[in-house]
C-alpha positions as a Python dict, from the first residue, in 0.01 Angstrom:
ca = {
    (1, 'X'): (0, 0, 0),
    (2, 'X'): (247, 237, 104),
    (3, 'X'): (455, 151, -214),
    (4, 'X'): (155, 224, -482),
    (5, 'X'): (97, 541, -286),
    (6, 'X'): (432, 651, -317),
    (7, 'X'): (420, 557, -690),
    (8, 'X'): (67, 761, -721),
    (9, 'X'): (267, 1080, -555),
    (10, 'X'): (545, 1022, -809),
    (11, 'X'): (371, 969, -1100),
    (12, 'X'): (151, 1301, -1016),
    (13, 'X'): (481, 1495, -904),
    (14, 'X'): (619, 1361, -1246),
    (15, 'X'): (268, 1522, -1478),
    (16, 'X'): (240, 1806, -1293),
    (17, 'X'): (611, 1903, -1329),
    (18, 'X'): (565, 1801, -1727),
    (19, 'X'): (253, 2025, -1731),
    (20, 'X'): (490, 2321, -1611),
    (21, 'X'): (759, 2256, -1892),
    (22, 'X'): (488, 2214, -2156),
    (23, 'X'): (342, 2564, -2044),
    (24, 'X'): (671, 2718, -2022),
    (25, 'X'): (773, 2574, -2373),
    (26, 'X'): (409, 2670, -2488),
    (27, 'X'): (453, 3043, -2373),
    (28, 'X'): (807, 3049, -2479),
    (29, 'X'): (683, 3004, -2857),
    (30, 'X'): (382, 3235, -2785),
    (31, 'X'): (606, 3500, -2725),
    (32, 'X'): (851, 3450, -2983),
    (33, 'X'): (550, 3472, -3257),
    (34, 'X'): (386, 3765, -3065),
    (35, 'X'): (810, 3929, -3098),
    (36, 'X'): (766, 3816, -3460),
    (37, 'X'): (480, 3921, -3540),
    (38, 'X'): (530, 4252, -3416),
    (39, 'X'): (832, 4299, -3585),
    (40, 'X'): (717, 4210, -3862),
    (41, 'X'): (421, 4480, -3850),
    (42, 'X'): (703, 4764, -3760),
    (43, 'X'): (890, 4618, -4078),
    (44, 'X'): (589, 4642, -4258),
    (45, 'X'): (456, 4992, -4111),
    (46, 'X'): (887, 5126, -4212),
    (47, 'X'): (860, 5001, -4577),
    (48, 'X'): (480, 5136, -4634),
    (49, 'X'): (619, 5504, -4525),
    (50, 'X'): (964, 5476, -4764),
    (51, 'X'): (692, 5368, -5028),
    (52, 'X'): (498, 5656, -4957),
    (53, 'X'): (867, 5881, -4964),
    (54, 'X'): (960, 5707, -5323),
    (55, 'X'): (616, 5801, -5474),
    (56, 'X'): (605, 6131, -5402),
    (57, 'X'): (978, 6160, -5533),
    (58, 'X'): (844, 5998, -5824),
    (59, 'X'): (586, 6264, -5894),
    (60, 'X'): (868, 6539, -5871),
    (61, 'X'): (1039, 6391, -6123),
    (62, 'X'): (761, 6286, -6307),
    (63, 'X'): (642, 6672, -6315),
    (64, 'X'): (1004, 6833, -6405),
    (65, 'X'): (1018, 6535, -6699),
    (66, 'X'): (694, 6638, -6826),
    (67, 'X'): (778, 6985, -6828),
    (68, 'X'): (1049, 6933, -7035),
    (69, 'X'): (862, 6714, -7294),
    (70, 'X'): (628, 7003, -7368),
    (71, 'X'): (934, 7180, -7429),
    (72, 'X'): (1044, 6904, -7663),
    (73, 'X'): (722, 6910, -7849),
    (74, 'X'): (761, 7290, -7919),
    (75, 'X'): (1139, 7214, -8036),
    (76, 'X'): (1089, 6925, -8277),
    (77, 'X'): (784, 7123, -8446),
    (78, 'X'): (1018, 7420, -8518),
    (79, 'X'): (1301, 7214, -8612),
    (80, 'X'): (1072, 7012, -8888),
    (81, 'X'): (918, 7332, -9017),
    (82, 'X'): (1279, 7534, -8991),
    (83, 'X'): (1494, 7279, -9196),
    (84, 'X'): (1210, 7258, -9451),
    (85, 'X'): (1145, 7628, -9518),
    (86, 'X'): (1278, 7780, -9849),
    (87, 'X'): (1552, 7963, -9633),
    (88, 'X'): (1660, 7742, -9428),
    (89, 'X'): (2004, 7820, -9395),
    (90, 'X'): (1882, 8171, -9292),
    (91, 'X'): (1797, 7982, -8943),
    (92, 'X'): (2046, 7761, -8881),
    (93, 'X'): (2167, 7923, -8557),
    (94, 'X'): (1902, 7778, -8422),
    (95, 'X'): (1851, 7479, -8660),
    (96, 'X'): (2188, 7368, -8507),
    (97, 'X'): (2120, 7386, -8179),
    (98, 'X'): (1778, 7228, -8242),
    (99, 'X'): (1918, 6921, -8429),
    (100, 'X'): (2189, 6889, -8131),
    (101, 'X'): (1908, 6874, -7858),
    (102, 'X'): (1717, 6618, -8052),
    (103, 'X'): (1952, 6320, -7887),
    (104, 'X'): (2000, 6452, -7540),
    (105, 'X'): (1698, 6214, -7392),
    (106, 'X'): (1909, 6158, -7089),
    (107, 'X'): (1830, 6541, -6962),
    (108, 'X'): (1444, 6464, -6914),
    (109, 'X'): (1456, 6075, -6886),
    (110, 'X'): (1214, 5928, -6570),
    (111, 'X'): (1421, 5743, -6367),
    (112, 'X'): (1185, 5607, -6123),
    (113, 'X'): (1269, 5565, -5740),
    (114, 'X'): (1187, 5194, -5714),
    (115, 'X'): (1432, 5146, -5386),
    (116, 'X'): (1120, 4992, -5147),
    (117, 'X'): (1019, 4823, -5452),
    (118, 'X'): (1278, 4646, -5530),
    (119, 'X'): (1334, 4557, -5148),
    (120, 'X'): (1036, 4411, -5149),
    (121, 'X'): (1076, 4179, -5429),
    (122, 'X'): (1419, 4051, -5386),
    (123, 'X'): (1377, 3979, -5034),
    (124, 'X'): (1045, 3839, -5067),
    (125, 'X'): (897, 4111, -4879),
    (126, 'X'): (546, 4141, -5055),
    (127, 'X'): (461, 3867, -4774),
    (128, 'X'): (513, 4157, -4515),
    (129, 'X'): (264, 4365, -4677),
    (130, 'X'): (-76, 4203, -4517),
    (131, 'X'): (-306, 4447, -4706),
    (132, 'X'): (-343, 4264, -4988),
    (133, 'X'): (-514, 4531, -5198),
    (134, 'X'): (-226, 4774, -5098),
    (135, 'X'): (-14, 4528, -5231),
    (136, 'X'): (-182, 4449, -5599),
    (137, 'X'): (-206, 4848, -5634),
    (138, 'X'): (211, 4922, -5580),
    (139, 'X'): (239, 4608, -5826),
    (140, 'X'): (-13, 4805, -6109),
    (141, 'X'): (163, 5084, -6031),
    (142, 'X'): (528, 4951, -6130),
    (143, 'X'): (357, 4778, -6450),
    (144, 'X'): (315, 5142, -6575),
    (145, 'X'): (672, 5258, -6463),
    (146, 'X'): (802, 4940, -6670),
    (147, 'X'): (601, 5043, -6977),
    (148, 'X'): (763, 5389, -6973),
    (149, 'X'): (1076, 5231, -6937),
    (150, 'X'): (1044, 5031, -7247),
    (151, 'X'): (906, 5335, -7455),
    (152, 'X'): (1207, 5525, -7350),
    (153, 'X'): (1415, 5260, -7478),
    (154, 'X'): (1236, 5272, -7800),
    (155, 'X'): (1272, 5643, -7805),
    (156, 'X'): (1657, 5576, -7757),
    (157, 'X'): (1619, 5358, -8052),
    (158, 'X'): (1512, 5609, -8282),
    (159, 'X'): (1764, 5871, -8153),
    (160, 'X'): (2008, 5606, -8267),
    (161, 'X'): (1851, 5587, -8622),
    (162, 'X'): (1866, 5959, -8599),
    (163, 'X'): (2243, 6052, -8558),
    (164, 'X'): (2356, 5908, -8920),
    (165, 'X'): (2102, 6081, -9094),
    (166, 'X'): (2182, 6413, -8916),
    (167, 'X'): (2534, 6352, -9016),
    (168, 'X'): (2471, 6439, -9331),
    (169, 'X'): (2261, 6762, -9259),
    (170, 'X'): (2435, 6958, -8971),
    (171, 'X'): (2846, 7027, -8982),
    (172, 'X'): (2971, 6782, -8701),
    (173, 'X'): (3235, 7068, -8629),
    (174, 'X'): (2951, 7299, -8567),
    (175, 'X'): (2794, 7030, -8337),
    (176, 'X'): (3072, 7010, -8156),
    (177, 'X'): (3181, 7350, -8104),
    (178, 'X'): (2812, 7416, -7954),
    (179, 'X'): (2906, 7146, -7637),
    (180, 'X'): (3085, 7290, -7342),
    (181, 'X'): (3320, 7050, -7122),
    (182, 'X'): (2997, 6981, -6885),
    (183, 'X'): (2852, 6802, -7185),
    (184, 'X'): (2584, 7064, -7233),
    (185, 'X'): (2433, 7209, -7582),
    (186, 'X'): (2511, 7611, -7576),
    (187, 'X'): (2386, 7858, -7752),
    (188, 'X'): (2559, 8097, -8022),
    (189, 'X'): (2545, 8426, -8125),
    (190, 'X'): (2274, 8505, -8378),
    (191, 'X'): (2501, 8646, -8572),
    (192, 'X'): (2665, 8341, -8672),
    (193, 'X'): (2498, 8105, -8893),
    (194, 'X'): (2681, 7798, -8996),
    (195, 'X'): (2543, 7680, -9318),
    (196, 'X'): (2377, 7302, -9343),
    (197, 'X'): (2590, 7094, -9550),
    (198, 'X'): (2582, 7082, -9935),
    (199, 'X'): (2273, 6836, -10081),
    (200, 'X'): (2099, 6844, -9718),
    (201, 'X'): (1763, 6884, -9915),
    (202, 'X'): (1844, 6506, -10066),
    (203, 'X'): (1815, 6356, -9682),
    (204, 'X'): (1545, 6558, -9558),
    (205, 'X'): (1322, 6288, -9628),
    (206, 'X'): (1484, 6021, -9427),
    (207, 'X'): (1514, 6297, -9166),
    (208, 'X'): (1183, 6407, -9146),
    (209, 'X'): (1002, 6024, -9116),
    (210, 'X'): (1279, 5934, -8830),
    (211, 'X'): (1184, 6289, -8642),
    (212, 'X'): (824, 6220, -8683),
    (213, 'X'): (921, 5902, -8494),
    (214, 'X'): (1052, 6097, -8208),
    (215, 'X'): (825, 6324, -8179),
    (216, 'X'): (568, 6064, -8148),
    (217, 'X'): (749, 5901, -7906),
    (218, 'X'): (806, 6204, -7676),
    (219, 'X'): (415, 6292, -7650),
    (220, 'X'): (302, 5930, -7598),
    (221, 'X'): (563, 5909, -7312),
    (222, 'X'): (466, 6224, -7195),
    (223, 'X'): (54, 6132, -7188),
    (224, 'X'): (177, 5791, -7027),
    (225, 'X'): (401, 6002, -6730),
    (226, 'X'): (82, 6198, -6689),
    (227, 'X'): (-103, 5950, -6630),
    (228, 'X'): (178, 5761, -6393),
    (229, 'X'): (174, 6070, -6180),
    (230, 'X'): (-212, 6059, -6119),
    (231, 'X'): (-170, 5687, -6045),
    (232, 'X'): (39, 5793, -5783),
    (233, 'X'): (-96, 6041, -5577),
    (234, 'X'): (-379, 5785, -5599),
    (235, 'X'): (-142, 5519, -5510),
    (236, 'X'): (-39, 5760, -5186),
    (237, 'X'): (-374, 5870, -5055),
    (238, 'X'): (-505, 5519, -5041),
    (239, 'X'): (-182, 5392, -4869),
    (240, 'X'): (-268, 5666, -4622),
    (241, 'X'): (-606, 5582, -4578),
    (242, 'X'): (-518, 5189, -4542),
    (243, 'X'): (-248, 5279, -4283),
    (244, 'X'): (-365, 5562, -4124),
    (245, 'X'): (-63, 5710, -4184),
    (246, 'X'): (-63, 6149, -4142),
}
């Protein structure tokens, strides 16, 4: 008797002490999610704000590129109707400077700030971002970023196509005199007017179709930016709203 009660007392000091290590253990990995998790939601809460801080750069530079593609359209018009007046040489001063500008796409380019976006894809970090709808509107959003990206390239492409056939228009002495050491097209006095090169008027049709291609080019990227930078200030206030963010 006293034996089997001893056992009973053992056995019972034995579950209850079990019963302690399984709560401890249990509570041990409740903590560590609830440390997880709420790291996780300060992770999520940091990369939502630099989101918010790469949009809004975005729409600067959106802004100063689209400024200077309504620029671009006024100096491609008056560079096709210029070269193909009667007098044309009469305006080469600014024909010149014109036909230097055409390639310098790299002045009004949108690079996009895609820092959190990237981020989030290479590390897998689109799991941290619960709000799914959140989520499927920053991936939209970089869909139209990657379409401007590809009609820059083609724009590139026809500034390629373009250099050749300018070649045999404009004096490449001329174009280079007109570039300071910073790279930069300058102007020149008025007063001096370089003339276009002898037989110009046999290329002007190859010249023409390939600057009709970049004009083209230049307003559908520039409808496509405005559109980008309405997308994002959409993009912003809903993130806002979502987060609850100021």
């Amino acid at each position: 008797m006293f034996g089997r009660s001893k056992m009973k007392k053992g056995l019972g000091r034995f579950i209850f002490e079990f019963a302690l290590l399984f709560l401890a253990i249990t509570a041990g990995f409740f903590v560590e999610n609830l440390r997880e998790n709420w790291s996780e939601k300060r992770q999520e809460r940091e990369l939502i704000k630099t989101m918010v801080q790469d949009l809004e750069i975005d729409i600067h530079s959106l802004d100063s590129a689209i400024n200077l593609r309504t620029n671009r359209v006024a100096m491609l018009d008056s560079l096709t109707q210029l070269i193909n007046s009667a007098d044309a040489n009469h305006w080469t001063h600014r024909l010149y400077i014109f036909g230097r500008k055409v390639t310098r796409i790299l002045d009004f380019s949108f690079l996009p700030t895609d820092r959190t976006f990237e981020q989030l894809k290479n590390a897998n970090g689109f799991r941290l971002i619960e709000n799914q709808k959140v989520a499927v509107r920053i991936s939209k959003y970089y869909e139209q970023v990657n379409q401007i990206k590809q009609l820059q390239i083609v724009e590139s492409d026809f500034t390629k196509i373009y250099l050749p056939i300018s070649y045999k228009i404009f004096d490449g002495l001329v174009f280079d005199k007109i570039v300071d050491k910073k790279g930069k097209v300058t102007s020149f006095s008025t007063s001096e007017n370089p003339l276009l090169l002898k037989g110009y008027e046999n290329h002007l049709n190859d010249f023409n179709g390939n600057l009709n291609n970049i004009k083209s080019a230049n307003k559908y990227i520039r409808e496509s930016e405005t559109k980008l930078i309405t997308h994002a200030q959409k993009l912003i206030d809903f993130i806002k709203k979502e987060y609850k963010l100021n």
